[in-house]
Backbone as a ProteinNet text record, in pm:
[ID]
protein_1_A
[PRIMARY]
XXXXXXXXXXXXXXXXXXXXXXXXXXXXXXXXXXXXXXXXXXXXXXXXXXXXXXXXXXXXXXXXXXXXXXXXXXXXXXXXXXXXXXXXXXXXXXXXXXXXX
[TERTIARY]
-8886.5	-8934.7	-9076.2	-9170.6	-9296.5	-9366.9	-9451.4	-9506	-9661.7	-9726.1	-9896.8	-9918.8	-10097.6	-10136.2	-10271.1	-10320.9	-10502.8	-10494.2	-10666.3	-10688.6	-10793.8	-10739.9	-10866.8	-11001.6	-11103.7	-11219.2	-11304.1	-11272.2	-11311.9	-11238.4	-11158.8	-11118.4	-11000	-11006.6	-10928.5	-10742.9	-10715.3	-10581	-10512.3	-10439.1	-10393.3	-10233.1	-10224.7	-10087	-10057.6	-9914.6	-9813.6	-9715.1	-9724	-9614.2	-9469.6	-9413.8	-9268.5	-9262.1	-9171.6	-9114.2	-9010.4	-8899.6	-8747.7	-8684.2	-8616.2	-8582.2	-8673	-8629.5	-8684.1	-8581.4	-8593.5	-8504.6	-8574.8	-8475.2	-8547.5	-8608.8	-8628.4	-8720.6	-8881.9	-8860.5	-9034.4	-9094	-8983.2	-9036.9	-9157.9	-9240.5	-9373.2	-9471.1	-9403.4	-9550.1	-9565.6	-9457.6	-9487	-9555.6	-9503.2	-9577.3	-9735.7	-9742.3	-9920.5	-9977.3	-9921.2	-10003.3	-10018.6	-9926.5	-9980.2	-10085.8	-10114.9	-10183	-10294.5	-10349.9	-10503.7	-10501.3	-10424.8	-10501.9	-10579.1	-10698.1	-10782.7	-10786.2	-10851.7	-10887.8	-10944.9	-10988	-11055	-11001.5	-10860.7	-10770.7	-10638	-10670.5	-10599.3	-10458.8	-10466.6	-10291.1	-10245	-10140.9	-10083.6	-9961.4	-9933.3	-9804.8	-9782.6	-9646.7	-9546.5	-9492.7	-9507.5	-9472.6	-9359.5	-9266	-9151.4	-9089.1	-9181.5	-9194.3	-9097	-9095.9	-9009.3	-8923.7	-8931.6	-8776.6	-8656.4	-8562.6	-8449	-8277.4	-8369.1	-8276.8	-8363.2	-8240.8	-8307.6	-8190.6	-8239.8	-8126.4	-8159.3	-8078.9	-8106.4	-8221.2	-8249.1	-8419.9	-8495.2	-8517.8	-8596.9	-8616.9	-8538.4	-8528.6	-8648.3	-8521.2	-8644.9	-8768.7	-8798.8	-8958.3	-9017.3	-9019.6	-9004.5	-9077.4	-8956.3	-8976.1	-9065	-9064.3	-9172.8	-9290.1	-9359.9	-9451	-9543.4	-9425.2	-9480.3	-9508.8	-9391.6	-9421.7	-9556.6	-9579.6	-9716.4	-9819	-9836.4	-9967.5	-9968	-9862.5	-9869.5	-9989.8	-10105.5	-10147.5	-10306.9	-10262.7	-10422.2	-10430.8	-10262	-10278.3	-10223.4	-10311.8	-10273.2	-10107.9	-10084.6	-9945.6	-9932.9	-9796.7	-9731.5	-9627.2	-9627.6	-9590.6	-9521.1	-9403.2	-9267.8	-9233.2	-9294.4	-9393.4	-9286.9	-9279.2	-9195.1	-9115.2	-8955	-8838.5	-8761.6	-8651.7	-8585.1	-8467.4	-8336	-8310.7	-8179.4	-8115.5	-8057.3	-8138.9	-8271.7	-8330.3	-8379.8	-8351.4	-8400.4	-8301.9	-8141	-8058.5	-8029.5	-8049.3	-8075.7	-8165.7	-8245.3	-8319.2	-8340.5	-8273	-8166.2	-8040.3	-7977	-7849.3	-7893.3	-7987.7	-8082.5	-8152.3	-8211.6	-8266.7	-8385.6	-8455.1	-8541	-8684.2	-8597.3	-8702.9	-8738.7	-8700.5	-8745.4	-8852	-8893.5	-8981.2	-9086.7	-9034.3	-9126.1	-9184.7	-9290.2	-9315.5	-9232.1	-9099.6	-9077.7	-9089.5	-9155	-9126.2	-9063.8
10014.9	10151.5	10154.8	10251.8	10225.7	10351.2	10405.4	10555.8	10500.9	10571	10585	10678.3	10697.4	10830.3	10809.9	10881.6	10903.5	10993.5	10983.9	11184.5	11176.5	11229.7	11197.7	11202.6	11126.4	11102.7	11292.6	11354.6	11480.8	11577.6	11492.7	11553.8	11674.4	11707	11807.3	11792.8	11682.9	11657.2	11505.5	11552.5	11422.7	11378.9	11257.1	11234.3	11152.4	11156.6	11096.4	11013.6	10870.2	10821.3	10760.8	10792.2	10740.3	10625.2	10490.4	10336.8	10336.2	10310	10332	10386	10427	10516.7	10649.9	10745.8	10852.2	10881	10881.3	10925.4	10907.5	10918.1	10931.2	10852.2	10719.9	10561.1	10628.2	10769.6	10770.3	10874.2	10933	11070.8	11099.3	10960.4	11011.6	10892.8	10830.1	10807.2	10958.6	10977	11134.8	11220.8	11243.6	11334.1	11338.6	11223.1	11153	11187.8	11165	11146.7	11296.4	11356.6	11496.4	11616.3	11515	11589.3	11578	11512.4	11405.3	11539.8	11619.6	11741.2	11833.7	11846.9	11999	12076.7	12193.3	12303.7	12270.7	12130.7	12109.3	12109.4	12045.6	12000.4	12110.7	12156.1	12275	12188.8	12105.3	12069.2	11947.5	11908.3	11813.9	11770.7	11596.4	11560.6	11490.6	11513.8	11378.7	11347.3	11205.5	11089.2	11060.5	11061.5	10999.2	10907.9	10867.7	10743.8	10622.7	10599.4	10448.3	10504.7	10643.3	10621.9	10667.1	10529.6	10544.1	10644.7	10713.6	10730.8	10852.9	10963.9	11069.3	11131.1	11125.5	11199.9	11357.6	11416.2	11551.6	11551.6	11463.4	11438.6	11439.6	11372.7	11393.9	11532.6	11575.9	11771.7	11851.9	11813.4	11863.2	11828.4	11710.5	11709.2	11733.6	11783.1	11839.9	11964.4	12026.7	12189.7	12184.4	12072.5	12087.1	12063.6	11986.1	12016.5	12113.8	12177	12330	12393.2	12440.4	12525.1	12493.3	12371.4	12293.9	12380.9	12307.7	12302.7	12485.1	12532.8	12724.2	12744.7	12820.6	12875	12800.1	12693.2	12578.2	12494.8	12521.8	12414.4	12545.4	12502.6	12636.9	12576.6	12446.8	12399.1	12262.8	12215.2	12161.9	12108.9	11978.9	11929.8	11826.9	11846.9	11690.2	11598.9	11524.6	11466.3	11335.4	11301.5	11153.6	11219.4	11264.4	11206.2	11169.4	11108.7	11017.8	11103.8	11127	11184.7	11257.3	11150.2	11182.9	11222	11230.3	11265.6	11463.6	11454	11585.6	11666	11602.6	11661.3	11721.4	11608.9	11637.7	11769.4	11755.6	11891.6	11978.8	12000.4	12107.7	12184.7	12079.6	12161.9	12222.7	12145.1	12239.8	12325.6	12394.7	12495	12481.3	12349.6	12321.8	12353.6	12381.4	12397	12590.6	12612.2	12750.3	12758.7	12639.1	12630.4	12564	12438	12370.5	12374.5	12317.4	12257.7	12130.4	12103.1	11997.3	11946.9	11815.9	11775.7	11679.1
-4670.8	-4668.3	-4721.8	-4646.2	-4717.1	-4632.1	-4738.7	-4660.6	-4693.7	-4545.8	-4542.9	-4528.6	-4526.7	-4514.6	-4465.5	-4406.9	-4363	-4332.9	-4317.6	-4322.4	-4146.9	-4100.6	-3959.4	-3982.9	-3872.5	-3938.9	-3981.3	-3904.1	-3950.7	-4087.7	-4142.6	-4235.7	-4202.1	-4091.5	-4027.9	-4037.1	-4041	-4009.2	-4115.1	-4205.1	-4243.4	-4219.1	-4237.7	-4166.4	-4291.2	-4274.1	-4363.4	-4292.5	-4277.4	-4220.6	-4282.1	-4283.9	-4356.8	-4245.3	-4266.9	-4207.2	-4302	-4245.1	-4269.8	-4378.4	-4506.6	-4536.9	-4597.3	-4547.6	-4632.1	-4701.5	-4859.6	-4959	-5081.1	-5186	-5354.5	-5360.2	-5311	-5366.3	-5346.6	-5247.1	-5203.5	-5293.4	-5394.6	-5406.6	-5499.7	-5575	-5681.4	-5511.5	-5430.5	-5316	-5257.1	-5221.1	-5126.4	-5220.9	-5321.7	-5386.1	-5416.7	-5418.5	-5476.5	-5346.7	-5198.9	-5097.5	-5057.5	-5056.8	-5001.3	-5166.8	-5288.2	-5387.8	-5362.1	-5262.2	-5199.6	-5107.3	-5068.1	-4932.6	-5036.1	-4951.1	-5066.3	-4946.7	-4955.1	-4895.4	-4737.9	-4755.8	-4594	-4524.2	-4518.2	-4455.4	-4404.7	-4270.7	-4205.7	-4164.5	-4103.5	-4055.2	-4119.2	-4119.2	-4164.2	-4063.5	-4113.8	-4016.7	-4075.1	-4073.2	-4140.7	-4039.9	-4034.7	-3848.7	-3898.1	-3826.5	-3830.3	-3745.6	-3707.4	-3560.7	-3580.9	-3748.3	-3751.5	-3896.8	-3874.6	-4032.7	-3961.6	-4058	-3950.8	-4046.6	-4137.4	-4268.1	-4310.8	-4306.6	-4375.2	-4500.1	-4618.2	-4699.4	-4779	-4853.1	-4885.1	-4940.7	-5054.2	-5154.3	-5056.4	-4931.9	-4840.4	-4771.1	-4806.7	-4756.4	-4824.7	-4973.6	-5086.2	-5078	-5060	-5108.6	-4986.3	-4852.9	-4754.1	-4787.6	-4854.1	-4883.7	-5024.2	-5124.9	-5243.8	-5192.6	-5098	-4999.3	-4918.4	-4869.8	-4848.4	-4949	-5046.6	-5142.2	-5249.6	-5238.9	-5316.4	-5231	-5097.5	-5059.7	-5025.7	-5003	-4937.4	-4853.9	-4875.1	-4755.9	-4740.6	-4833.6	-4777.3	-4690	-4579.2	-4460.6	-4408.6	-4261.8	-4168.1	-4072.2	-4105.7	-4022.9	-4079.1	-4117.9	-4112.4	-4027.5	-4001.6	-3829.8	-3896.6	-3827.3	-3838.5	-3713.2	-3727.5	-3521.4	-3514.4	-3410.4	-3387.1	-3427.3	-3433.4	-3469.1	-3441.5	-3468.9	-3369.1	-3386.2	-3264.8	-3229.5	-3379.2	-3489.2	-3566.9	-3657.2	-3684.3	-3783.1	-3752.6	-3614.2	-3532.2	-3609.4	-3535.8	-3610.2	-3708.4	-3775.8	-3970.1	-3998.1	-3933.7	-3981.4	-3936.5	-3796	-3731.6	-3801.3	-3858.2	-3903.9	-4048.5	-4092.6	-4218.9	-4193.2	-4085.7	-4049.7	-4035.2	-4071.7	-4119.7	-3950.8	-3844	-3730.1	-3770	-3881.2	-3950.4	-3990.8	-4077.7	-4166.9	-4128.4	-4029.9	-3984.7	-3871.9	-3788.4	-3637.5	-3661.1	-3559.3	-3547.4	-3374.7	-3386.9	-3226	-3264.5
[MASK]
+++++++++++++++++++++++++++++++++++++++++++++++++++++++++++++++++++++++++++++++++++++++++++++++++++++

């Protein structure tokens, strides 16, 4: 398991990638990587291209995310997911809160 992050070269968009579990082992990387967004930075994405594991802590810090950054990103995007992870945050409601593709 291992999470990245960059910010596009315009500063405009940073991404967060999770690689196989998302759960408690990530929760002071996740946290550190989304404390690096300031005011420049309108959208965000967390890729989910290669995590093959999603658990409830991963919900939470999901939603401590939002509630952190509130109205200094104009969107938050849950991009790649693979089709049980869709799930997962389907039956949490979570296509409420979020953009998920």
């Amino acid at each position: 398991m291992s999470l990245n992050k960059s910010f596009s070269s315009d500063g405009a968009l940073f991404t967060i990638q999770i690689k196989g579990k998302f759960d408690f082992n990530l929760v002071q990387a996740f946290r550190s990587a989304y404390s690096e967004i300031g005011e420049k930075t309108p959208r965000v994405i967390v890729d989910l291209r290669e995590t093959d594991y999603m658990d409830s802590s991963a919900l939470g810090m999901l939603l401590n995310m939002k509630k952190s950054l509130g109205d200094s990103v104009s969107s938050i995007q849950i991009a790649n997911c693979r089709p049980q992870i869709k799930k997962i945050l389907q039956i949490s409601r979570f296509d409420k809160k979020f953009d998920i593709d």
